[in-house]
N, C-alpha and C positions, 0 to 999 in steps of 0.2 A: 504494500500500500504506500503511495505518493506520502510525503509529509508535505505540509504546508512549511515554505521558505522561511515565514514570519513566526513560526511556535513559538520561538523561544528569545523573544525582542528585548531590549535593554529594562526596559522598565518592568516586564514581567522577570526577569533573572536577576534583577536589582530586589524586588518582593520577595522573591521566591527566599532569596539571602537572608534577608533582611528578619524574616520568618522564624528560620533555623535558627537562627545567631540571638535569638530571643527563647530557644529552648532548653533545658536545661542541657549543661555539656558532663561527661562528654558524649559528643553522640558520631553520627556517620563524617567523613572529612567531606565537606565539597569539593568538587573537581569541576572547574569552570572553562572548557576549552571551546577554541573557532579561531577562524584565521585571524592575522594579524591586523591593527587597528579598526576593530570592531568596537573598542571599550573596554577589553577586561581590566583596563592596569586603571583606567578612570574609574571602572565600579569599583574596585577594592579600593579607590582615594575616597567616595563615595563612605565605604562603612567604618574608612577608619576618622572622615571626619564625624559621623554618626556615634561611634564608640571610639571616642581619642583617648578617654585613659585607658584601654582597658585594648585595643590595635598593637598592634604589632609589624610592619611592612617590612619585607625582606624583596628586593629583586637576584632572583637566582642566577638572573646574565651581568650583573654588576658585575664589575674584574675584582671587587676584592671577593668574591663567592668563590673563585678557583682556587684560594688560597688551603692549606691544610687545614683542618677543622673550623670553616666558614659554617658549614650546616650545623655539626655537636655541639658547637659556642652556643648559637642563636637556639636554636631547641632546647640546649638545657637550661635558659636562663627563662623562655616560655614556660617550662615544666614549673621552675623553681618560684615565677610569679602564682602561679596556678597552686601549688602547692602551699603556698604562705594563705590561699586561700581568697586569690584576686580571680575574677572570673577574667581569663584571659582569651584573645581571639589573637591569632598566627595567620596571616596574610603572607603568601608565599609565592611570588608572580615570574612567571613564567619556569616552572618547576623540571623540565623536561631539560633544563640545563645541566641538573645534578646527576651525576652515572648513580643507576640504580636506585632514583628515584620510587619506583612503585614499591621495591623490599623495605629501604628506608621508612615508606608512609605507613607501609604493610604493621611491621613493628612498632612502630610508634603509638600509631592507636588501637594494637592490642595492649602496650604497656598501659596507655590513658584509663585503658578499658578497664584493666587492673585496678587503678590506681585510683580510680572515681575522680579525677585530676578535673576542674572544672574549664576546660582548652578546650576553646571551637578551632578547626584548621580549614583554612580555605584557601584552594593554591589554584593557580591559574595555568594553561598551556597553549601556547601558539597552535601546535601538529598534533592535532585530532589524532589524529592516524597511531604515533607513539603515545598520547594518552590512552587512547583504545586499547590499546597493544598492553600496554603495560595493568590497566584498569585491572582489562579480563583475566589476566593471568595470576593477579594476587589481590586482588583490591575486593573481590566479592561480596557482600555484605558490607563493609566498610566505610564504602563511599556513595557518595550520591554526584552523578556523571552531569551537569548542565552546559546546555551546548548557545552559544551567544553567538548570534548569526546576523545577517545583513538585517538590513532595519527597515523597516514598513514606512513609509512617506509622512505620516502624522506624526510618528517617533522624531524623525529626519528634523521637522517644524518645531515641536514641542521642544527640543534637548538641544537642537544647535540655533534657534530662534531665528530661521529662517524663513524668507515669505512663503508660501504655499506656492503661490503663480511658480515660482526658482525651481523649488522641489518637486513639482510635481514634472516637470521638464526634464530635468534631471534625472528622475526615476525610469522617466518614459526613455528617454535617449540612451541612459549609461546606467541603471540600474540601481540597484541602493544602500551601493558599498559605505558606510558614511568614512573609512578612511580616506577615499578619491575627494569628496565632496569642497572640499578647500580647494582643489584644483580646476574648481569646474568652469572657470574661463579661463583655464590654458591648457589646452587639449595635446599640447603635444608631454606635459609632466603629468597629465592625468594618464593617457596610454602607458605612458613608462611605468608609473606606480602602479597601474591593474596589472599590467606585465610581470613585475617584477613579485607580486602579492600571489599570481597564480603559477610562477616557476619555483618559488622556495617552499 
């Protein structure tokens, strides 16, 4: 069966978050992936300005993330707020940077599970494809898979405050990537960027 392009639009995977992160923890990790500039790295700016004591943002492609215990640091020092008994939330963006990511997440929130530790984890990924890959293979019960995909024309209006007459044009001609959308009178940087978003 066909899905609908629009299931899963900014403002419904913003709620859907927003939801969770309001239940008690610890519970399943979010796993919020779609191609690149769709929104994930602004929805998680989104919950940690919503929950700013209590956020946490890690970017996984940051160059100091390669460094030797970048992930153990920043995890056990989440555990150890949560532990003191701070309801803590782990924003973790773009995750599919870390080698063996899905074992890493795997462990983690079975120790949480353990541990009644009150940690929400919500981590983001560019390649569907290796979150999939990875989800299926260890992640079962654990997590809850949210996919943030192009964006319906009302979306496009409502979130970038755009006229309707623009976007709707926009939608019609070049579709409703909202990363292109800034490029939409210079046609020769917008081909480059859908190019360049459907080769990596």
């Amino acid at each position: 069966m066909n899905e609908s392009p629009f299931a899963y639009t900014y403002t419904e995977v913003l709620e859907t978050l927003r939801k969770r992160l309001r239940e008690p923890a610890p519970a399943r990790a979010q796993i919020l992936s779609g191609p690149r500039q769709v929104g994930k790295t602004t929805l998680l700016g989104e919950i940690e300005t919503r929950w700013p004591t209590e956020a946490i943002y890690l970017a996984a492609d940051a160059p100091e993330a390669s460094l030797p215990g970048w992930w153990e640091r920043h995890w056990q020092h989440a555990r150890a707020r949560a532990a003191a008994g701070n309801r803590t939330i782990l924003l973790l963006d773009e995750i599919q940077h870390l080698t063996g990511w899905s074992r890493l997440l795997k462990h983690e929130a079975d120790r949480l599970q353990r541990d009644r530790l009150p940690l929400h984890v919500v981590v983001t990924g560019s390649s569907a494809l290796q979150l999939g890959t990875g989800a299926r293979e260890s992640m079962a019960g654990r997590f809850e898979l949210l996919r943030l995909l192009h964006w319906p024309a009302s979306e496009l209006v409502q979130r970038l405050h755009l006229p309707v007459r623009d976007v709707a044009e926009f939608v019609i001609t070049h579709g409703s990537y909202p990363g292109t959308i800034i490029y939409r009178d210079d046609v020769l940087i917008f081909t480059q960027v859908l190019l360049i978003e459907h080769i990596v």
